[in-house]
C-alpha positions in Angstrom: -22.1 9.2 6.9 -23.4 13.0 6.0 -22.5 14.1 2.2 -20.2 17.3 2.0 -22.0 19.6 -0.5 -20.8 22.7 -0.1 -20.7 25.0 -2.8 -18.7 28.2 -3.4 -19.4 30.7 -6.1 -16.9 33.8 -7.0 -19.4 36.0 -5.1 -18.4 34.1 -1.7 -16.4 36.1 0.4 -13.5 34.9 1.7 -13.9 33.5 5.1 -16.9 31.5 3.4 -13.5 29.5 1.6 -11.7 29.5 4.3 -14.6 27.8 6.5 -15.3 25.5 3.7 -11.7 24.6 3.8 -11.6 24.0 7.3 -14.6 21.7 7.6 -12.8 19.8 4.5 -9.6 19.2 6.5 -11.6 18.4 9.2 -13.7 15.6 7.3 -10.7 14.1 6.5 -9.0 13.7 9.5 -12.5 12.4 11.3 -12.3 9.9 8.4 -8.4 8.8 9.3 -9.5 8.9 12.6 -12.1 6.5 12.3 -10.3 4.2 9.9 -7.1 4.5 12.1 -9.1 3.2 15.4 -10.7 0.3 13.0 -7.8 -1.0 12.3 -6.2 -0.6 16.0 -9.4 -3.5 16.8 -8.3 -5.9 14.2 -4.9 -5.9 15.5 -5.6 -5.9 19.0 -8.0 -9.1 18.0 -4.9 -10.5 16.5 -3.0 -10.5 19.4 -5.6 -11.7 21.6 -5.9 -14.4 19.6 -2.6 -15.0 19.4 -2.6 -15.3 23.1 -5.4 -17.8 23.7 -3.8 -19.9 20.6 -0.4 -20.2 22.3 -1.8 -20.7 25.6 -0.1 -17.7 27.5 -2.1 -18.6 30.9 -1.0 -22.2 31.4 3.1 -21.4 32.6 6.2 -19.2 32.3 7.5 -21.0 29.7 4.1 -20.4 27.3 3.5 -16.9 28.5 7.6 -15.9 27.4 7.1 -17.9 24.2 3.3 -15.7 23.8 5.0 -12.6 24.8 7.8 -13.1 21.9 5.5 -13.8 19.3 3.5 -11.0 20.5 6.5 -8.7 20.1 7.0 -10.2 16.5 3.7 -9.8 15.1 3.8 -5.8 16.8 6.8 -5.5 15.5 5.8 -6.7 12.1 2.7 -4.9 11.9 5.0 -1.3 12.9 7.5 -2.0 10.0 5.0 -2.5 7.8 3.7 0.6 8.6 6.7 2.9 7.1 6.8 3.4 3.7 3.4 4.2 4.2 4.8 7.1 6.5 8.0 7.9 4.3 5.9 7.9 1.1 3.4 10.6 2.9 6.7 12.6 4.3 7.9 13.1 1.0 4.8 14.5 -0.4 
């Protein structure tokens, strides 16, 4: 990953800040981006283990009993997701 070294001195004019700023907010959100999709994989590994451990493929029964656990562990996964979203509504 690239350092961000930018620096700004008083004699700067002020699109040099704002363009500063922009390639900061867009650092970051390449950065969520990237950490976001990482952790899409793990999940998605998860379930796909999940899957081959409770042996979806072999009958109805199985593949209902996979799909519930599947829905679960989503599910799971979703609510422990929000107070990380309230906590970054609030500030």
């Amino acid at each position: 990953m690239s350092s961000f070294d930018y620096r700004l001195t008083d004699q700067d004019s002020p699109d040099d800040h704002c363009q500063l700023e922009s390639l900061a907010r867009n650092r970051v959100s390449n950065i969520s981006f990237a950490v976001s999709s990482a952790g899409q994989v793990v999940i998605l590994a998860i379930v796909v283990g999940i899957l081959k451990a409770l042996k979806a493929d072999e009958s109805v029964h199985k593949n209902t009993k996979a799909f519930s656990v599947f829905i679960a562990f989503t599910g799971g996964v979703w609510c422990s997701s929000l107070p990380f979203t309230i906590l970054l509504s609030v500030y």
